[in-house]
C-alpha atoms as a printed R data frame, in Angstrom:
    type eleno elety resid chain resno       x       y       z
1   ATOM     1    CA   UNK     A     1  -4.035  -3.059  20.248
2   ATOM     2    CA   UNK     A     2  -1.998  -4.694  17.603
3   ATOM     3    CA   UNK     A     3  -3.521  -4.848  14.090
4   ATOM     4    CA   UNK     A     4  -3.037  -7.023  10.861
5   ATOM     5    CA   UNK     A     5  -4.531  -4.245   8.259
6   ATOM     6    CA   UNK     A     6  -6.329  -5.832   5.423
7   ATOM     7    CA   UNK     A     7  -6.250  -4.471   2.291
8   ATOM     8    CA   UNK     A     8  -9.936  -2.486   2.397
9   ATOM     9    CA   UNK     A     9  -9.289  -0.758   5.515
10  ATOM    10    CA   UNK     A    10  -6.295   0.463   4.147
11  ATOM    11    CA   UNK     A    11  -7.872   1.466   0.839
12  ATOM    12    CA   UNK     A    12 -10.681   3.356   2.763
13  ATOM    13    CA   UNK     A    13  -7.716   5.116   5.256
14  ATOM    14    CA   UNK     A    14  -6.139   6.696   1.422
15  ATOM    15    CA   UNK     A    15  -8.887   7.039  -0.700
16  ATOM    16    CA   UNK     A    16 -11.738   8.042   1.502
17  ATOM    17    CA   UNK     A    17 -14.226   7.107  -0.680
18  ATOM    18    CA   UNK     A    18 -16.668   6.531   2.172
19  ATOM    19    CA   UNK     A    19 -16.387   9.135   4.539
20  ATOM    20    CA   UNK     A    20 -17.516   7.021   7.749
21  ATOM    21    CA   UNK     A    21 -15.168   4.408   6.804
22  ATOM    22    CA   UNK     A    22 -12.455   6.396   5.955
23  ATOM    23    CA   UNK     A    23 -12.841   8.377   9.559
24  ATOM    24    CA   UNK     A    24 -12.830   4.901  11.058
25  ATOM    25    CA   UNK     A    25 -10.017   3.703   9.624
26  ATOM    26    CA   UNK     A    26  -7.616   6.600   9.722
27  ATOM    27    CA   UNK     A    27  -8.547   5.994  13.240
28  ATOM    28    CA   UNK     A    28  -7.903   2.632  14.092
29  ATOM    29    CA   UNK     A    29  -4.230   3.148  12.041
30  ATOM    30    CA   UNK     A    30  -3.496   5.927  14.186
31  ATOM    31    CA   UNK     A    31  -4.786   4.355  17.576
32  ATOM    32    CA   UNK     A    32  -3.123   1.065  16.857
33  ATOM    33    CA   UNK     A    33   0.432   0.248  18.913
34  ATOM    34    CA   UNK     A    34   1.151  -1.883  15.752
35  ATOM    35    CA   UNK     A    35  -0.027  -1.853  12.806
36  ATOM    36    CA   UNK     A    36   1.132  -4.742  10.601
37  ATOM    37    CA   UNK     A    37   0.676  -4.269   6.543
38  ATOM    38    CA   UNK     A    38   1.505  -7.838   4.946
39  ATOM    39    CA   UNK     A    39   2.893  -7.991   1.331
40  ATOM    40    CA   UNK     A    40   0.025  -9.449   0.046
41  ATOM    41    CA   UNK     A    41  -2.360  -6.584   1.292
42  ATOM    42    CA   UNK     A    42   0.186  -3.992  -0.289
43  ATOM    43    CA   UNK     A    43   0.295  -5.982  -3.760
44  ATOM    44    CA   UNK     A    44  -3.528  -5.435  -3.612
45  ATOM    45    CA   UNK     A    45  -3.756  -1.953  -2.934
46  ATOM    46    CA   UNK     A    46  -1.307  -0.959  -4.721
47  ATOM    47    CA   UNK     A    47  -3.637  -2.873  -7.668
48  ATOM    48    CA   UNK     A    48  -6.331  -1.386  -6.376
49  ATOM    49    CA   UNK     A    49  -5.513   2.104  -6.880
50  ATOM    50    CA   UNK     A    50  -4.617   1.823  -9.701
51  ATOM    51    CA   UNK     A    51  -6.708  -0.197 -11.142
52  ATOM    52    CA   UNK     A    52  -9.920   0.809  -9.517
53  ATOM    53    CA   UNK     A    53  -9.123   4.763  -8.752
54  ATOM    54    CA   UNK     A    54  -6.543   5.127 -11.545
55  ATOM    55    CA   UNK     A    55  -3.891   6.668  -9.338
56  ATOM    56    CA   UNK     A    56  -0.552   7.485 -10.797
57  ATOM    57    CA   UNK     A    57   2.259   5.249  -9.599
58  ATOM    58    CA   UNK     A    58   4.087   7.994  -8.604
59  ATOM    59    CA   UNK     A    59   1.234   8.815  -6.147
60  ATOM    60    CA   UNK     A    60   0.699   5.493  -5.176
61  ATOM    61    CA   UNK     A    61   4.464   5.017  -4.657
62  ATOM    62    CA   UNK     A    62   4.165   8.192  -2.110
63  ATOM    63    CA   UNK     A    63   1.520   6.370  -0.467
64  ATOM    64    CA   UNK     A    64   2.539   3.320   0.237
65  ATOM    65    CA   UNK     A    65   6.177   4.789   1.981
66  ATOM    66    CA   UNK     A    66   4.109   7.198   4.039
67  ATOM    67    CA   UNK     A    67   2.217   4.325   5.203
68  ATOM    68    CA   UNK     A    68   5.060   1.949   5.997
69  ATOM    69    CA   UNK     A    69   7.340   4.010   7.316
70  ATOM    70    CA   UNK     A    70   4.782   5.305   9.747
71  ATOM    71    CA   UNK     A    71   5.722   4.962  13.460
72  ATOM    72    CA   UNK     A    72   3.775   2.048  14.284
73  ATOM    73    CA   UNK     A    73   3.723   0.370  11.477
74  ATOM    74    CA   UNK     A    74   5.354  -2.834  10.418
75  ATOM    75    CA   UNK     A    75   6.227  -4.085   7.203
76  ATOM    76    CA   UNK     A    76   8.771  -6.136   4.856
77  ATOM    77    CA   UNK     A    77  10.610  -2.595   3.601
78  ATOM    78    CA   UNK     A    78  13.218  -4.213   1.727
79  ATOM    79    CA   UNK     A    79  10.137  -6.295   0.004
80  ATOM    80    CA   UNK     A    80   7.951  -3.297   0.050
81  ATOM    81    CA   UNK     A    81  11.151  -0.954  -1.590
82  ATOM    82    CA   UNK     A    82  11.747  -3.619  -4.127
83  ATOM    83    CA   UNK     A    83   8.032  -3.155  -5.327
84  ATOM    84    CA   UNK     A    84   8.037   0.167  -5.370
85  ATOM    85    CA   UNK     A    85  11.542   0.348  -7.381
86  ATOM    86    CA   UNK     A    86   9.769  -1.809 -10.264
87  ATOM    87    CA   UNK     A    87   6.707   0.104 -10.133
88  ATOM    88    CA   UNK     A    88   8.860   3.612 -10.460
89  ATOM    89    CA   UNK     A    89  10.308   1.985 -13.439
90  ATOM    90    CA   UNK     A    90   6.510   0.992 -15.010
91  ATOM    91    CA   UNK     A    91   6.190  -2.393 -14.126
92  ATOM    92    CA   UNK     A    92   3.965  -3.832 -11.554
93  ATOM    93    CA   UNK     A    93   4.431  -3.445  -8.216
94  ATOM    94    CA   UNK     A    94   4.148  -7.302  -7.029
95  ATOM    95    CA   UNK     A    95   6.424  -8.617  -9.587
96  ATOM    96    CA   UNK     A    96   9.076  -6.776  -7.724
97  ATOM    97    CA   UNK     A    97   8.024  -8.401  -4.751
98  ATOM    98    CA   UNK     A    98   8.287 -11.539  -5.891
99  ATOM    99    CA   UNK     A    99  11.925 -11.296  -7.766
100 ATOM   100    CA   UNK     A   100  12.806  -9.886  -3.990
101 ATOM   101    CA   UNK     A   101  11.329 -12.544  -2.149
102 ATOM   102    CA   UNK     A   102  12.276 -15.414  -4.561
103 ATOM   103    CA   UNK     A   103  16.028 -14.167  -4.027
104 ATOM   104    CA   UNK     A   104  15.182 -13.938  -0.234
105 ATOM   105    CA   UNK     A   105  14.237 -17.755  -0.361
106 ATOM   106    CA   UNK     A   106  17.422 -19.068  -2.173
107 ATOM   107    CA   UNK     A   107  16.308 -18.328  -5.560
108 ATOM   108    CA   UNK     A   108  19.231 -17.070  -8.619
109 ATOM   109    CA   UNK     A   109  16.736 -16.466 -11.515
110 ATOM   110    CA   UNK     A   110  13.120 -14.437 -11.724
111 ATOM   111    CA   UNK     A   111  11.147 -16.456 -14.873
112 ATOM   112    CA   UNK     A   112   8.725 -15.191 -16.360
113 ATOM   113    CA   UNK     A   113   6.437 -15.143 -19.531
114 ATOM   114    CA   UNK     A   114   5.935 -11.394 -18.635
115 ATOM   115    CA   UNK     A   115   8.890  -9.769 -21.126
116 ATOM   116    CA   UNK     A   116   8.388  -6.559 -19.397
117 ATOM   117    CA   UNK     A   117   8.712  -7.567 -16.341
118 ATOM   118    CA   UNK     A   118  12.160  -9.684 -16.883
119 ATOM   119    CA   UNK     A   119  13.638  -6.978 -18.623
120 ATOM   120    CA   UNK     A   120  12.952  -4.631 -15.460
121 ATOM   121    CA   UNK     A   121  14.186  -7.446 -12.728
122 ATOM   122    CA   UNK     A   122  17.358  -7.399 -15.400
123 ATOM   123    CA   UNK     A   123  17.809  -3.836 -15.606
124 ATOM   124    CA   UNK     A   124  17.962  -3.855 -11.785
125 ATOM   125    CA   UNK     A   125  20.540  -6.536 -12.227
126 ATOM   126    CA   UNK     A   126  18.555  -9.489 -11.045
127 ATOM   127    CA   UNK     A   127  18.866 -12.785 -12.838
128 ATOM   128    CA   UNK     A   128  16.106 -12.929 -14.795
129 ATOM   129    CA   UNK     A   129  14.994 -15.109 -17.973
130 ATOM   130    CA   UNK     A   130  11.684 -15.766 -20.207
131 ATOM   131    CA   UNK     A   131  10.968 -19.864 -20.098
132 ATOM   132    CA   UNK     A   132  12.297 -21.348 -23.503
């Protein structure tokens, strides 16, 4: 079976908060022949933990490559690595997403109200810019 993992089952595979749940869906990750983890569902669990279980990033960060560089898993790495590098550096994990995507689709400049968040994406040596 190929699976799209939404963001629950995959907070219940790490966390196992619920122990039936968690059984169930270590198993279905393990059983799958794909398992696909979208961007979306990794911007939410990576704000879910740690948000709502107060995980460090640098657990969290351990997590998450586990998980998508697991055998039968499938994921945007590049995406997923650029999320993970602005998150190392304490910003948020989907900002870095989105400066990677937004370069992906064409795009020169990351803007942003968030000040921490362009000074990261320029650190990295994105274009980057608060609105005027």
């Amino acid at each position: 079976m190929k699976i799209t993992a939404d963001t629950n089952v995959l907070v219940r595979a790490l966390t196992g908060d619920d122990a039936r749940q968690c059984a169930v869906a270590q198993n279905l990750l393990a059983e799958a022949d794909l398992v696909a983890i979208t961007l979306p569902s990794l911007c939410e669990l990576v704000w879910v933990l740690s948000r709502g279980y107060k995980i460090s990033s640098s657990d969290i960060c351990e997590a998450i490559r586990k998980l998508v560089n697991s055998a039968n898993v499938v994921a945007n790495l590049p995406a997923a690595e650029a999320g993970l590098a602005m998150l190392e550096r304490g910003g948020d994990f989907a900002d870095g997403v989105i400066v990677y995507e937004g370069r992906w689709l064409g795009a020169e400049t990351f803007v942003s109200f968030d000040r921490k968040a362009v000074k990261l994406a320029l650190e990295q040596g994105e274009g980057a810019k608060l609105p005027a």
